[in-house]
C-alpha positions as CSV (number, residue, x, y, z in Angstrom):
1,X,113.1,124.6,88.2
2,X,111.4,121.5,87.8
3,X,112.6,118.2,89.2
4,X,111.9,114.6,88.3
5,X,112.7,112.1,90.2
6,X,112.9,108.2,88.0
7,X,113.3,105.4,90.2
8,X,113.2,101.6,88.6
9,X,114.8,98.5,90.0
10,X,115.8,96.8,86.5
11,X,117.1,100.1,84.4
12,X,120.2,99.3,82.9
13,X,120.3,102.0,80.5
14,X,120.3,104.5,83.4
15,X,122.8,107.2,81.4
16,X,120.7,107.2,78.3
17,X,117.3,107.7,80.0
18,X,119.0,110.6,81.9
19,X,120.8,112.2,78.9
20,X,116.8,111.6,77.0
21,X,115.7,114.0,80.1
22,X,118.6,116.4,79.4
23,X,120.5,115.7,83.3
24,X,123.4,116.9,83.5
25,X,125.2,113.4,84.0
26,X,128.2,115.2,86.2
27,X,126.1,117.0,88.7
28,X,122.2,115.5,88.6
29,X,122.3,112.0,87.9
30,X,122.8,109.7,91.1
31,X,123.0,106.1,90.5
32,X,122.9,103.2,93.3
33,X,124.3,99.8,92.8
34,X,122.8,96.6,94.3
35,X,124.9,97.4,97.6
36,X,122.5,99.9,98.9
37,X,119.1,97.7,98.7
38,X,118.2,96.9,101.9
39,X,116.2,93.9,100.4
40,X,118.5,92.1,97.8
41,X,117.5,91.7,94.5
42,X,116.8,88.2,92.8
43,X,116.3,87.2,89.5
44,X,114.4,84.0,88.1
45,X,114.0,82.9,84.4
46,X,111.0,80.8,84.0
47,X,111.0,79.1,80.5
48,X,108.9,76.3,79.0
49,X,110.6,73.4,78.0
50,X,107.8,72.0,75.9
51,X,108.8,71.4,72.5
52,X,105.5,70.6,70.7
53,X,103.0,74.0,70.7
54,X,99.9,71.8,71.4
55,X,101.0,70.1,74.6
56,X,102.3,73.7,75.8
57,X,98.8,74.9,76.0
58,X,96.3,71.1,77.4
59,X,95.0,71.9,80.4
60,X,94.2,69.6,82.8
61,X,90.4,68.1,83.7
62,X,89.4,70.6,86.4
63,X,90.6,73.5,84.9
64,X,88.0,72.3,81.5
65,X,85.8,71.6,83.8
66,X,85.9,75.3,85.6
67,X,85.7,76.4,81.9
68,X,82.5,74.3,81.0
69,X,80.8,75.6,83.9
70,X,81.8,79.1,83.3
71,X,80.6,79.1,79.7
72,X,77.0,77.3,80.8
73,X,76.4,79.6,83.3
74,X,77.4,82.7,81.3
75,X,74.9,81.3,78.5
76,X,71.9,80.6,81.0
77,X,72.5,84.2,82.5
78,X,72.3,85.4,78.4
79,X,69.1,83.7,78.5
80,X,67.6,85.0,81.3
81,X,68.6,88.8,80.0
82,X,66.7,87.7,77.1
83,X,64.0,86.1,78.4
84,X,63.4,89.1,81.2
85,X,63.5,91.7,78.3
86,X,61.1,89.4,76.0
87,X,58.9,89.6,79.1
88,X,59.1,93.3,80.3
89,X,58.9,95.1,77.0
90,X,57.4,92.5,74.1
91,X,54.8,90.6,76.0
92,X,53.7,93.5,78.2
């Protein structure tokens, strides 16, 4: 016998996912409603209410500025790569 054991917080469609494993809904399927969490659940919707695409996605002056320095110091590390390999394999 082999026995799996599904567990999911949000899984509405409980019955079909046990009938898609072939329980026997009568005798193996326990469900458990929101009155046996010992932590209750909460739900939050989090929407933009943006309407023009462009202004959804501006960020703000330190987060181009974390950008700029990211890209400038991936290139100079590029260059060093480069530069170390010129040196070690081509010049030597």
């Amino acid at each position: 016998m082999v026995r799996l054991v599904g567990l999911s917080a949000t899984l509405p469609n409980y019955e079909d996912v046990a009938t898609f494993m072939r329980v026997d809904v009568s005798k193996g399927l326990f469900f458990f409603d929101n009155s046996f969490r010992p932590v209750p659940l909460d739900q939050a919707y989090v929407g933009i209410t943006e309407k023009k695409a462009l202004k959804r996605f501006q960020v703000g002056p330190v987060k181009v500025l974390n950008i700029f320095i990211m890209t400038v110091s991936f290139f100079c590390f590029v260059f060093f790569v480069v530069f170390l390999f010129l040196f070690c394999f081509v010049l030597l």
